[in-house]
NUDRENZA-432183 format. One line per field, with one value per residue (C-alpha): y, x, z; residue number from 1; chain. Coordinates in Angstrom, 3 decimals. Layout:
N
v: [Y, ...]
u: [X, ...]
w: [Z, ...]
i: [NUM, ...]
ch: [A, ...]
END
This chain:
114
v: [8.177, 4.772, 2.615, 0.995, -2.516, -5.252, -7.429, -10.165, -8.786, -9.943, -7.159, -7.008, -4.184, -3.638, -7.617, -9.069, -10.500, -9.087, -9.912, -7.092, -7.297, -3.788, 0.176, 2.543, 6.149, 7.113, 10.901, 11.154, 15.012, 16.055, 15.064, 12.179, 9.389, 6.306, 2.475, -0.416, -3.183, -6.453, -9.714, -11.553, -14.535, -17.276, -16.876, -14.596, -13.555, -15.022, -12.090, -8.613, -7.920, -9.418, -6.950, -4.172, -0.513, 0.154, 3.318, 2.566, 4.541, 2.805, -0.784, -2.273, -4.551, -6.271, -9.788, -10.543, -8.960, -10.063, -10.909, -8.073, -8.564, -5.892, -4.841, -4.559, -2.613, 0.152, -0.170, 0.532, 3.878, 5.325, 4.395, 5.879, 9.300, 9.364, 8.665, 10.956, 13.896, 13.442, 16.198, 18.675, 17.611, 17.648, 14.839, 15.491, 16.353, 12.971, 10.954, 12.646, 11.265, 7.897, 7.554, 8.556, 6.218, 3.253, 4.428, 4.210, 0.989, -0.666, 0.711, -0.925, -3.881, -3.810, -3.873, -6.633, -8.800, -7.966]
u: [-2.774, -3.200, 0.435, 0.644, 0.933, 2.966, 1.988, -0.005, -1.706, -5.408, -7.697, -11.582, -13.403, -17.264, -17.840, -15.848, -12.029, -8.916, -5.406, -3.139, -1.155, -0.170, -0.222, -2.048, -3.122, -6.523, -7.341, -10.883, -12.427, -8.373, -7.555, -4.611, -5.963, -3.600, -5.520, -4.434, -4.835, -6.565, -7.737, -10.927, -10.373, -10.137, -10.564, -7.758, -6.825, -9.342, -9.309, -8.989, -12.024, -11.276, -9.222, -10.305, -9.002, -9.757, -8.521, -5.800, -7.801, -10.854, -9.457, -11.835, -9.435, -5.699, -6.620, -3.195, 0.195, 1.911, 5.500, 7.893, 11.944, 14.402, 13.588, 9.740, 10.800, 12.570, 9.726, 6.863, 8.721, 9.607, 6.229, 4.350, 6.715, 4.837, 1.529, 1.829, 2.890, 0.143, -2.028, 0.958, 1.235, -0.793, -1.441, 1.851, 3.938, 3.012, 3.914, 7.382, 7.551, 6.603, 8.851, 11.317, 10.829, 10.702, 14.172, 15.355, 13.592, 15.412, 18.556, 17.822, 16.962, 20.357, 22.539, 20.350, 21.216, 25.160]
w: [9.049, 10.671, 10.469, 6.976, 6.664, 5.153, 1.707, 2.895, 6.074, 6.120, 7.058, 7.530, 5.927, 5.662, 6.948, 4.159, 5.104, 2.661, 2.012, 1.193, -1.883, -2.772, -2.325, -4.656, -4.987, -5.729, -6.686, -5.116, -5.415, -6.410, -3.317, -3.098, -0.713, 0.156, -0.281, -0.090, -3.080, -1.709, -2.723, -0.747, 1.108, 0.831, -2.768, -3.616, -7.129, -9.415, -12.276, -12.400, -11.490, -7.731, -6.788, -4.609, -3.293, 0.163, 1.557, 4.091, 7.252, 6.852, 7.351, 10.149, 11.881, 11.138, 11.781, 10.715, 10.003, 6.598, 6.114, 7.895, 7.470, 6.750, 3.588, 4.149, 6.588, 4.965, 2.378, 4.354, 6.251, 2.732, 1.689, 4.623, 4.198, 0.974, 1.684, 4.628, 2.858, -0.202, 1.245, 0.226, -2.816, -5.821, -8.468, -10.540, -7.836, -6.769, -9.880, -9.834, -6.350, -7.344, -9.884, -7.825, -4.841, -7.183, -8.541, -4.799, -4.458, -7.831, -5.716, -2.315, -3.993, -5.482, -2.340, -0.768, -3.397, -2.530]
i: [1, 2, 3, 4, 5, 6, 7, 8, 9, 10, 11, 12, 13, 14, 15, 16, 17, 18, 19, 20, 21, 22, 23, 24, 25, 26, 27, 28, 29, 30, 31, 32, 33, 34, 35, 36, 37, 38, 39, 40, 41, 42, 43, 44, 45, 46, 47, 48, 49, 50, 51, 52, 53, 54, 55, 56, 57, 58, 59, 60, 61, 62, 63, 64, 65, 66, 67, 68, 69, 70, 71, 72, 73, 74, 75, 76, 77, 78, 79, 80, 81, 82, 83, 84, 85, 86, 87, 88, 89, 90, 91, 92, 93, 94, 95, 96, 97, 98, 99, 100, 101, 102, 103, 104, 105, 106, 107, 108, 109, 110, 111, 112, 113, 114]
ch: [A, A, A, A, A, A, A, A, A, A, A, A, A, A, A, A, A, A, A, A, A, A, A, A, A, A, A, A, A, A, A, A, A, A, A, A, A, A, A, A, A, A, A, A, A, A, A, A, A, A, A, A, A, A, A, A, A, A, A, A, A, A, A, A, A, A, A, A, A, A, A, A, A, A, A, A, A, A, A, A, A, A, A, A, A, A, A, A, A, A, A, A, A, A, A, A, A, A, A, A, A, A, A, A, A, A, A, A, A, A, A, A, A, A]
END
C-alpha cells in the first residue's frame, strides 16, 4: 500500500486536484479497500454531495503534504497498521477494529491535552 497521508494533503486524481480531509473504508466485491475522503479545489466543501472517495493507491500525484506534528504522526502509523492488515480481515472484524482504534485515539488525545 502506497504511504498514507496527512489531513489536508492536496492530491491529483483522474485530472481533477483534491484536498484530503479524512480516511474511510469501502467494501467493494467484499473486499475491504482503504480511500481517502476529499474535497475539490479550490472549491472545497460546498455540500455533501462534494465529497469524494478515492482509493488511497490510485492517488496520481501528492502535490502537497498536509499538516504533520506528533500526533498526526502516531495517527497515520496506527491508521496504516489498519488499512494494511484489511485484506485479513473481513467486514466485521473490521468494525471491531475501528471501534477499537478510535477508543485508543479518544485516549491519545487525552494525554496530549496533559
Amino acid at each position: 500500500m502506497n504511504d498514507m497521508k496527512s489531513i489536508g494533503t492536496i492530491i491529483s486524481y483522474k485530472e481533477s486536484t483534491y484536498m484530503v480531509i479524512g480516511y474511510e473504508v469501502c467494501d467493494i466485491d467484499d473486499t475491504l479497500i482503504p480511500h481517502y475522503v476529499v474535497v475539490p479545489i479550490p472549491l472545497g466543501y460546498m455540500n455533501p454531495e462534494s465529497l469524494r472517495v478515492i482509493p488511497i493507491n490510485e492517488v496520481d500525484t501528492i502535490i502537497q503534504d498536509g499538516y504533520f506534528n506528533d500526533f498526526a504522526k502516531k495517527y497515520i502509523d496506527v491508521r496504516s497498521f489498519l488499512f494494511d492488515g484489511l485484506t485479513k480481515q473481513s467486514p466485521s472484524e473490521w468494525i471491531k477494529a475501528e471501534e477499537a482504534f478510535h477508543d485508543s485515539i479518544d485516549k491519545m488525545e487525552e494525554h496530549t491535552d496533559e
